[in-house]
C-alpha positions as CSV (number, residue, x, y, z in Angstrom):
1,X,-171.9,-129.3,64.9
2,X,-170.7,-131.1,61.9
3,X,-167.5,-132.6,62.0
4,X,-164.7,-131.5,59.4
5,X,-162.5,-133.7,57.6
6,X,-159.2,-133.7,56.1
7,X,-157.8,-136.1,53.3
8,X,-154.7,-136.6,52.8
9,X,-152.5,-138.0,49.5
10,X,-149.1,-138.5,51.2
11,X,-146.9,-141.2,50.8
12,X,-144.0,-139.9,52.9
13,X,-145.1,-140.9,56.5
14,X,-142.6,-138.1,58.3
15,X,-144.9,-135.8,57.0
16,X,-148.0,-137.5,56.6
17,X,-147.4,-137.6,60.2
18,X,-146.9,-134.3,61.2
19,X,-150.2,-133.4,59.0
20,X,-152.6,-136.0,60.9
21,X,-151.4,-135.3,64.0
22,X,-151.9,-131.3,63.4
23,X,-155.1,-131.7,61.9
24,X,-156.5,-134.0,64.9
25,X,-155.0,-131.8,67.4
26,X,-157.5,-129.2,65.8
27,X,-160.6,-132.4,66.0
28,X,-160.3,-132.4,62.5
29,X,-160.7,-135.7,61.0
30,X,-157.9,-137.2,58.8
31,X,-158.7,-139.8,55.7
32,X,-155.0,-141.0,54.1
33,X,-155.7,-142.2,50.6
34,X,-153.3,-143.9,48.7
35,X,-154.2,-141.7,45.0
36,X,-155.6,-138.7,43.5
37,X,-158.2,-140.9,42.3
38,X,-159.5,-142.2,45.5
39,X,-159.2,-138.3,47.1
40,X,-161.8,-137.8,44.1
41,X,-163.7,-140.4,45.2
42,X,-163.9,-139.1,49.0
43,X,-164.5,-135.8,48.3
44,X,-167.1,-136.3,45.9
45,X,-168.8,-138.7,48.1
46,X,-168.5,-137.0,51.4
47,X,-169.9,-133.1,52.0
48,X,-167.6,-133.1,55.7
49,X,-164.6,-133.1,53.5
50,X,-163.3,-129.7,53.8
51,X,-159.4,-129.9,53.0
52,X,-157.2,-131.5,50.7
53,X,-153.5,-132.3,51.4
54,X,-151.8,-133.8,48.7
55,X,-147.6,-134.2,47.9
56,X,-146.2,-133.0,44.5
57,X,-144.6,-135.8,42.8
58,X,-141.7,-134.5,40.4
59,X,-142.2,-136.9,38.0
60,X,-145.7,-136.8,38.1
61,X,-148.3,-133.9,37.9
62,X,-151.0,-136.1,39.8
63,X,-150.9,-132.7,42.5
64,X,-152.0,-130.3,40.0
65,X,-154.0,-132.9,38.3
66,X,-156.2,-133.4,41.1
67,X,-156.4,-130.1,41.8
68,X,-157.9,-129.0,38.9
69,X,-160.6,-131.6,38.7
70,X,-161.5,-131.1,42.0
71,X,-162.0,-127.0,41.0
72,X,-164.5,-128.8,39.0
73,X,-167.2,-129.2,41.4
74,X,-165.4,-128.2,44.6
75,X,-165.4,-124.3,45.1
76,X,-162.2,-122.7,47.5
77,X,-164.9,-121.7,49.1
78,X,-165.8,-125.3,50.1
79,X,-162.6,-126.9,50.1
80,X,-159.3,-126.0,50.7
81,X,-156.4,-127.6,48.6
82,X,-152.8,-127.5,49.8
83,X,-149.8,-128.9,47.9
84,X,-146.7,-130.5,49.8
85,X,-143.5,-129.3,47.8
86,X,-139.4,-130.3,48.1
87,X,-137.7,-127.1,48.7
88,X,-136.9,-124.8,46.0
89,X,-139.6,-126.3,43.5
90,X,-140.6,-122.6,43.0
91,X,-141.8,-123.5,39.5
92,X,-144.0,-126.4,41.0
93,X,-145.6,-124.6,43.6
94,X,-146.2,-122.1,40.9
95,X,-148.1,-124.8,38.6
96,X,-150.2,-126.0,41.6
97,X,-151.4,-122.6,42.4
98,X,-152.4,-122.0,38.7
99,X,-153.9,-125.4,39.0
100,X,-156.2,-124.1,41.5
101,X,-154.6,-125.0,45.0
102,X,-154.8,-122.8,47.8
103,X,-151.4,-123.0,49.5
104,X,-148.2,-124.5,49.2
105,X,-146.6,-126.2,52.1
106,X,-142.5,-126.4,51.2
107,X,-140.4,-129.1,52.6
108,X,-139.2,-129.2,55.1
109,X,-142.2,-127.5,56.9
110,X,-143.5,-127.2,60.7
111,X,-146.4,-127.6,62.3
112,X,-147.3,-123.8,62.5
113,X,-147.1,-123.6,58.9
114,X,-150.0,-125.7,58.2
115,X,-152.3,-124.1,60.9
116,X,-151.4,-120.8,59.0
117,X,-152.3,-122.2,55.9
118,X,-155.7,-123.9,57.4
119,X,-156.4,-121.2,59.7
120,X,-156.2,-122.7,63.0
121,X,-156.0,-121.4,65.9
122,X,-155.0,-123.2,69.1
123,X,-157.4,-123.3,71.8
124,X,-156.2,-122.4,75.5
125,X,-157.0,-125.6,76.6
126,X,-154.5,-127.5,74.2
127,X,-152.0,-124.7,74.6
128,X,-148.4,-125.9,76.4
129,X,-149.3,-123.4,79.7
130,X,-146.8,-123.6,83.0
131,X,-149.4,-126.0,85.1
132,X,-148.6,-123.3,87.8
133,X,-149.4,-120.2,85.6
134,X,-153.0,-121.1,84.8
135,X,-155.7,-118.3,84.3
136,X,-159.0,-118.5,85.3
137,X,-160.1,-120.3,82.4
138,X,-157.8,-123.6,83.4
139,X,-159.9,-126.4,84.0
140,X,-158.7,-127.1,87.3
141,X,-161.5,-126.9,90.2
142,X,-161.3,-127.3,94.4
143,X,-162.5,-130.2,95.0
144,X,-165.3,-131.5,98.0
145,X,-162.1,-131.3,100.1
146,X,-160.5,-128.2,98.5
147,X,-157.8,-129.8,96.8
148,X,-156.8,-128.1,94.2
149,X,-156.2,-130.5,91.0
150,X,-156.8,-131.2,87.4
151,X,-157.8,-134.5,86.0
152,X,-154.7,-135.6,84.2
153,X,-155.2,-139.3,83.7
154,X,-158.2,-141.8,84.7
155,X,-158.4,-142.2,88.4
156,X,-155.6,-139.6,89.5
157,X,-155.8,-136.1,90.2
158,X,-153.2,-133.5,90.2
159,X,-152.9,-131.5,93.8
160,X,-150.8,-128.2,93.5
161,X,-149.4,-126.1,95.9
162,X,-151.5,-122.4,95.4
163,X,-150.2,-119.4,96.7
164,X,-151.1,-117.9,100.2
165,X,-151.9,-114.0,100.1
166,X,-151.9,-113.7,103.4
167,X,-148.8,-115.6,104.1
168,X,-147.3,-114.8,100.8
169,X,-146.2,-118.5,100.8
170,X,-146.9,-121.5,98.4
171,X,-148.3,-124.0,100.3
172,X,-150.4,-127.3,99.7
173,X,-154.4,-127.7,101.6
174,X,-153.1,-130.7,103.0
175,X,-151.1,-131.8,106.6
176,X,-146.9,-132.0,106.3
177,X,-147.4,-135.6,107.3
178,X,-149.3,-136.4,104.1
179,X,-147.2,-134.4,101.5
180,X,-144.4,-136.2,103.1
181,X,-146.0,-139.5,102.8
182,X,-146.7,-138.8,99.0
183,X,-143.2,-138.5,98.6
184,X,-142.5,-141.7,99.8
185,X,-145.4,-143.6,97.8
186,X,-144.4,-145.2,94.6
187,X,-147.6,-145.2,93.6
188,X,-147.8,-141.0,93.8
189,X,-146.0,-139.2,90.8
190,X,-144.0,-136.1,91.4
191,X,-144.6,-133.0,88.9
192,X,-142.2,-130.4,88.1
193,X,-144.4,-127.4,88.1
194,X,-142.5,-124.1,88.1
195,X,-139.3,-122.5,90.3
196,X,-139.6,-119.3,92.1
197,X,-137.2,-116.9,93.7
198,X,-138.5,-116.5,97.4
199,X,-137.0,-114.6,100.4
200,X,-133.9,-116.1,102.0
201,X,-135.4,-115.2,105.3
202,X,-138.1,-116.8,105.4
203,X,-139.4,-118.1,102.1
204,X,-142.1,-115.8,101.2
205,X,-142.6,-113.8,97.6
206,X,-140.5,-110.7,97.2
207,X,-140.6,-108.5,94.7
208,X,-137.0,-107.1,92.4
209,X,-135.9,-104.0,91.2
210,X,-132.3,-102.9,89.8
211,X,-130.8,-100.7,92.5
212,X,-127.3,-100.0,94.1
213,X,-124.6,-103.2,94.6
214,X,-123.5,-101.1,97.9
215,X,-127.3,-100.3,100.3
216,X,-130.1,-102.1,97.7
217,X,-131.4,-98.7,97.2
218,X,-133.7,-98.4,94.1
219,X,-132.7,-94.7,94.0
220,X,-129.7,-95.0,91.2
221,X,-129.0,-92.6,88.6
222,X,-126.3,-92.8,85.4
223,X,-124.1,-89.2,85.1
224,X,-123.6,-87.6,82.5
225,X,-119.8,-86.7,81.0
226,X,-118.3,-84.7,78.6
227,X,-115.5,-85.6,76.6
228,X,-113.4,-83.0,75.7
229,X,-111.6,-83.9,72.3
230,X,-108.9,-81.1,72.6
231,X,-107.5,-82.5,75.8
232,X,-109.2,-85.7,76.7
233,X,-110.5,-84.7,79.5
234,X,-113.5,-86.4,80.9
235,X,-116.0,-85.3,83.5
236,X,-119.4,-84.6,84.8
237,X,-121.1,-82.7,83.3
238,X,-122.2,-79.8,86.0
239,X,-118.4,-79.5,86.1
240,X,-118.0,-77.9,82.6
241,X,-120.7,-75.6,83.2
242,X,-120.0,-72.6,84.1
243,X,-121.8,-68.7,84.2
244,X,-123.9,-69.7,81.4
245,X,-121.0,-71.3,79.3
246,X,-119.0,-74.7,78.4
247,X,-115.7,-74.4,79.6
248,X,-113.2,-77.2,80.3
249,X,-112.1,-77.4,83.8
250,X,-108.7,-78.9,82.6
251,X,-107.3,-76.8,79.7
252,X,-110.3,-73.5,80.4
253,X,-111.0,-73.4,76.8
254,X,-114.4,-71.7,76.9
255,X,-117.4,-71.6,73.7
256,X,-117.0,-75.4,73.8
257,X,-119.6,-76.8,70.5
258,X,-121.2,-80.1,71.2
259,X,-119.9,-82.8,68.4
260,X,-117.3,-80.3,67.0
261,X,-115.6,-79.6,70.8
262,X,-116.6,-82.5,72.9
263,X,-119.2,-85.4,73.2
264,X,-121.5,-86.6,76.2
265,X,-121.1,-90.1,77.0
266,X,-122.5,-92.3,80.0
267,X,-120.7,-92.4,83.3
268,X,-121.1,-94.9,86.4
269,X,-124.4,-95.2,88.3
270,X,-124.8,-93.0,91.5
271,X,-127.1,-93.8,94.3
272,X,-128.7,-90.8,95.8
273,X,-128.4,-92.9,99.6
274,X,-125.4,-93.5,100.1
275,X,-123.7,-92.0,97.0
276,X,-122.1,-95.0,95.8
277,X,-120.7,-94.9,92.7
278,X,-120.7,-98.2,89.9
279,X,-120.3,-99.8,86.8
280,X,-123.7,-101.6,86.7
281,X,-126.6,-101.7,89.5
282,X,-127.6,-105.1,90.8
283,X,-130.9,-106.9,90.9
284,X,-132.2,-106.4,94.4
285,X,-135.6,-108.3,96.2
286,X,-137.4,-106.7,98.7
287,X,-139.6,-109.4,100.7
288,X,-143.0,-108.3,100.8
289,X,-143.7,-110.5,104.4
290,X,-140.8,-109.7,106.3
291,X,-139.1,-106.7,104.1
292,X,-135.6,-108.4,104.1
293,X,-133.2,-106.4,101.6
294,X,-131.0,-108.7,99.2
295,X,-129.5,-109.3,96.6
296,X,-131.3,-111.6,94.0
297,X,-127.9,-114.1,93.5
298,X,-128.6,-114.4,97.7
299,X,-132.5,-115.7,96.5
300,X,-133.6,-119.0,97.3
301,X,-134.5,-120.8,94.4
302,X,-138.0,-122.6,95.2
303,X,-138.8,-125.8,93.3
304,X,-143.2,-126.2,93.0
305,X,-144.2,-129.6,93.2
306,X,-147.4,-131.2,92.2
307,X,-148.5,-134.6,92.8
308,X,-150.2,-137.1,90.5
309,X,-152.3,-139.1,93.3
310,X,-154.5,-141.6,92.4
311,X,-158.2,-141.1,93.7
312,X,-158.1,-143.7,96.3
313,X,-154.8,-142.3,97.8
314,X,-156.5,-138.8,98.1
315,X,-160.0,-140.1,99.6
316,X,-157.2,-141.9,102.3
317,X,-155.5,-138.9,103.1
318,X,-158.7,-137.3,105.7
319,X,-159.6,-134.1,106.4
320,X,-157.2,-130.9,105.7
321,X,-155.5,-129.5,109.0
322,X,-153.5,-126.8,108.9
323,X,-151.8,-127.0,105.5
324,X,-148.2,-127.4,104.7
325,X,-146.1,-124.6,103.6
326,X,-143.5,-125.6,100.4
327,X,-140.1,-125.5,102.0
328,X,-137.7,-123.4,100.3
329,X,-135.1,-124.9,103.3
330,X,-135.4,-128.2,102.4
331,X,-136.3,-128.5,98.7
332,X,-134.5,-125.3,97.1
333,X,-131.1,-124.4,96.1
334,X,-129.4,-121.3,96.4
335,X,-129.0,-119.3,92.7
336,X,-125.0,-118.9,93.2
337,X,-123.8,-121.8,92.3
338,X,-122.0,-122.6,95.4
339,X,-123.6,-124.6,97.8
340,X,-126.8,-123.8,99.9
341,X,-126.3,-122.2,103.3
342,X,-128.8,-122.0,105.7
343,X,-131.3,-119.7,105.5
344,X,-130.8,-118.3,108.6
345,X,-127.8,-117.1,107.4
346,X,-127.2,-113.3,106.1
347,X,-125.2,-114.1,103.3
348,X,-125.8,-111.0,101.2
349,X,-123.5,-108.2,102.4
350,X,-127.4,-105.6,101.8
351,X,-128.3,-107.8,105.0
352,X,-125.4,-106.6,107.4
C-alpha cells in the first residue's frame, strides 16, 4: 500500500507541531516547506502527496494563492487543502474556501479538529486504553511460560496481574517470592495499572447496588406524599385515600383536585426488610466469593501493578508455582479517608 503524504507551509512551530505529530500518529508522512512555491513544487512532483496544510498570512494572500493554483491540476478529489486561520478571521477563512480549500482550521485548534477535517480515525491499537481493560484485540499474548505481557520497550516485557474466575482474585502466574523480588530490583519498573474495589473480607470482586444505609437490602422504595396547600399538611399517599376519594386526614376536606388542592412530592426511601426509613440509600457490595454485605465506603481500595521486567530477569525467574494473589492487605487503602484497619475487622455496621 502506498504511503500518503502531508505538506505542510507553517512557520509557527506550536502548531506546525501539533500538525506533524497528528498526521504521523495516523503513518501519514509530513513534508514542512518553507513557501507556497515549494508546496507547488512537491505536489506537482510527487503523486503520494495527498494533503495540504498551509497558514493564512494577514498580510499576505499566499493561502489562497496557493490554493487556487493548486485547484489547477490538483482535484479535491486528489488532494485535500486546509487553511490554518487566527481566531475570528471569518472573512479570511471565507476567502480560502472560495479559493478552493477544503477546511479551515481556526486558531487556536486541537488535535481532534484536524483528524475531523482529514478524516481520521484512531486505530485501537494507538488508542489511550486502561493497560488493565484491554479487549481481546490487545496485543498482549501468554507467553512459553504463561506470563501474561506486552512488549512495551526492546528487551522488557510487561507481566500483569489477570483476574481469577474461580477465585475471583487478581493475581500474577508467578511465585510471592518473585513478585516480591521484582519490587526490590531497580532494574524492574513498577506500572500503575488500574484500582479496584475488592471485598474487605477477603479481597475478592464484589459486585454494588444502591440499597438501605440500615440492613444493605437492595429492596428500597421512595413514598409518595401529598401536599395539601389548604393546610400544609404532608403525608403518604395511601393516607389521603379514602372510599374512592381524596380526603385530607388533617383538615377532612374531601374532592381534593391534584395541582389546584394539593401536589405529590417525593418522600424518604423505605426498605421493604426492615422498614427503615431514609433520606438517600447507600452504595452497598455484595462479595461474590464469600457474600460479605458492606458498605462500599468499608471497600478496600486495590492498587493493580504491572511490572516492566527486562527479558533476562523473566527467563531467571523459573518455572510458575502456585501464583501469587495481589494483596489488597498490604498494598490497598481503605476508601474513607481515615486510616486502613485490618481487614479482619467488621468495620461497616451491615457486617454486625
Amino acid at each position: 500500500m502506498k504511503s500518503i503524504k502531508a505538506v505542510i507551509a507553517d512557520d509557527v512551530q506550536s502548531s506546525l507541531t501539533l500538525i506533524a505529530k497528528t498526521l504521523q500518529d495516523a503513518r501519514i508522512q509530513c513534508v514542512p516547506v518553507n513557501s507556497p512555491n515549494d508546496a507547488i513544487a512537491v505536489v506537482q512532483s510527487d503523486e503520494s502527496v495527498r494533503i495540504v496544510v498551509v497558514r493564512f498570512q494577514a498580510a499576505s494572500p499566499d493561502a489562497c494563492l496557493l490554493a487556487s493554483e493548486l485547484r489547477k491540476f490538483r482535484t479535491a478529489d486528489e488532494l485535500q487543502i486546509l487553511v490554518v486561520v487566527p481566531e475570528g478571521q471569518q472573512a479570511q477563512a471565507n476567502l480560502a474556501v472560495r479559493s478552493g480549500a477544503d477546511g479551515i482550521l481556526f486558531e487556536p485548534f486541537e488535535a481532534r479538529e484536524l483528524r475531523m477535517l482529514v478524516g481520521i480515525s484512531i486505530d485501537s491499537r494507538s488508542r489511550r486504553v486502561d493497560l488493565s481493560h484491554r479487549g481481546t484485540d490487545s496485543e498482549s499474548e501468554p507467553d512459553s511460560k504463561g506470563h501474561t505481557m506486552e512488549v512495551p520497550a526492546e528487551g522488557s516485557v510487561l507481566v500483569k496481574p489477570r483476574f481469577d474466575s474461580a477465585t475471583l482474585r487478581f493475581s500474577y502466574d508467578e511465585d510471592s517470592e518473585v513478585v516480591q523480588e521484582w519490587y526490590r530490583d531497580d532494574r524492574v519498573t513498577r506500572v500503575p495499572l488500574d484500582q479496584v474495589m475488592v471485598c474487605p473480607e477477603c479481597s475478592s470482586l464484589p459486585t454494588f447496588r444502591h440499597g438501605c444505609p440500615h440492613c444493605g437490602s437492595a429492596a428500597v422504595s421512595r413514598e409518595a406524599l401529598i401536599h395539601h396547600f389548604a393546610c400544609a399538611h404532608v403525608g403518604p399517599v395511601s393516607d389521603f385515600r379514602k372510599a374512592g376519594d381524596l380526603v385530607c386526614p388533617k383538615c377532612q376536606l374531601h374532592g381534593l383536585v391534584a395541582g389546584s388542592d394539593f401536589e405529590v412530592v417525593s418522600g424518604n426511601y423505605r426498605c421493604d426488610d426492615c422498614g427503615h426509613l431514609s433520606h438517600e440509600t447507600e452504595l452497598i457490595g455484595h462479595c461474590l466469593a464469600c457474600e460479605h454485605r458492606f458498605s462500599a465506603k468499608d471497600a478496600v481500595l486495590l492498587p493493580l501493578i504491572g511490572f516492566h521486567v527486562p527479558g533476562s530477569r523473566l527467563e531467571s525467574s523459573g518455572p510458575r508455582l502456585s501464583g501469587t494473589q495481589v494483596n489488597a492487605g498490604q498494598k490497598s487503602k481503605r476508601v474513607r479517608t481515615r486510616t486502613a484497619s485490618p481487614l479482619t475487622e467488621s468495620s461497616s455496621p451491615l457486617a454486625r
